[in-house]
C-alpha positions, 0 to 999 in steps of 0.5 A: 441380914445384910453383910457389907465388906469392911476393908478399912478394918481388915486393914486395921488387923493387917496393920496391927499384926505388922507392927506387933512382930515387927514383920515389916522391919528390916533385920540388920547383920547376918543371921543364921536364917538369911543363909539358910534360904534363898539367897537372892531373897537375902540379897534383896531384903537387904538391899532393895527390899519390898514390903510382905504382902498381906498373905506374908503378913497372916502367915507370919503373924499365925506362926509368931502368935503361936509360937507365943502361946506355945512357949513354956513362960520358963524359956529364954530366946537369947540372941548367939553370934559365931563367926560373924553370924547371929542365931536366936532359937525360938527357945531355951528350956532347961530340961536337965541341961539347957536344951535348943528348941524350935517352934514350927506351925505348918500345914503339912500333913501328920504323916508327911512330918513322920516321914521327912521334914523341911531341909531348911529346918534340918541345915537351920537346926544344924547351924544352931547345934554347931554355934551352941556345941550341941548335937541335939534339937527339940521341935515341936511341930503344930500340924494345922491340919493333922490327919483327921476329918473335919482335920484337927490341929496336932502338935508332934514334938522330938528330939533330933540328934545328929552327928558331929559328922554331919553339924560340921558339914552343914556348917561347911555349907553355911559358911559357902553361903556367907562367902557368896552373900558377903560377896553379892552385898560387896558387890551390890550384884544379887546372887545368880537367882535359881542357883541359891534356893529351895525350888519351893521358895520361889513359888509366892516369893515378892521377888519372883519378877525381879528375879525373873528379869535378871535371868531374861537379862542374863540369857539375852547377854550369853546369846549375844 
């Protein structure tokens, strides 16, 4: 047997996934998502953005495609706008009353879930209930590796309920976030990079040396 190396079909499938959920494209407005995470990243989706990187494009279409398989044919995905920011959860499903729920695909353990989840997806969830004048989000979690040998996939599904107390802080700090990126579009100056983001987003971000030029520019201007 001789295997030869198809780059040309790899492409292809790459190509394909890209274009299925519109990966490349570039969103328009303020969503709920752009605030969440970084926001030089925004910044720079926005204004000078560059295209995923292969890896992006698998991640993003693995969770896309099970995102689909996963959601009930019953759920609605509608698009929501409050105080000039757009928000779609990933589904609506009628249990009773109409209920917010999100669809995450991850590769964190079983056990890491049951104990903490992603802050990104708490402030997300958060923001959702304070637009939709609820207090609780459904998640249903598909661990890719679950916790078992050979690993095993294992979805976890919940329901979080938070306080008002808390819905209206976290908006509080979504609207600080907007304030800051309104201001850098206005500008055209991106966010100060480090300063608007989870420590781990920086690690295979594309913009990681447009963002560390800009904080070798800013050194070099406050020794001088």
């Amino acid at each position: 047997m001789e295997r030869i190396p198809n780059p040309e079909l790899e492409r292809l499938v790459l190509n394909h996934l890209a274009k299925l959920y519109n990966i490349k494209e570039k969103r328009e407005g303020i969503h709920l998502s752009t605030l969440v995470y970084c926001l030089t990243r925004s910044f720079f989706d926005q204004a000078a953005p560059i295209e995923p990187t292969d890896d992006e494009v698998l991640l993003f279409a693995l969770g896309y495609g099970l995102q689909d398989v996963l959601t009930p044919k019953e759920a609605e995905a509608p698009l929501y706008e409050c105080e000039g920011i757009t928000y779609r959860p990933d589904m609506v499903l009628k249990l009773g009353e109409q209920e917010l729920g999100e669809i995450k695909t991850t590769r964190m353990s079983t056990n890491t879930l049951a104990t903490s989840l992603p802050d990104t997806w708490i402030e997300y969830m958060m923001g959702g209930c304070y637009m939709r004048g609820k207090t609780s989000y459904n998640l249903i979690e598909l661990a890719m590796m679950g916790n078992y040998k050979p690993p095993f996939p294992k979805i976890l599904a919940e329901t979080l309920v938070f306080t008002q107390e808390e819905i209206d802080s976290n908006w509080e700090y979504i609207k600080a976030r907007q304030e800051v990126y309104l201001d850098a579009i206005a500008k055209n100056i991106p966010p100060e990079p480090y300063q608007h983001c989870k420590e781990w987003e920086c690690k295979y971000c594309r913009y990681k040396l447009m963002c560390e030029a800009i904080s070798k520019e800013v050194t070099i201007r406050k020794v001088k």
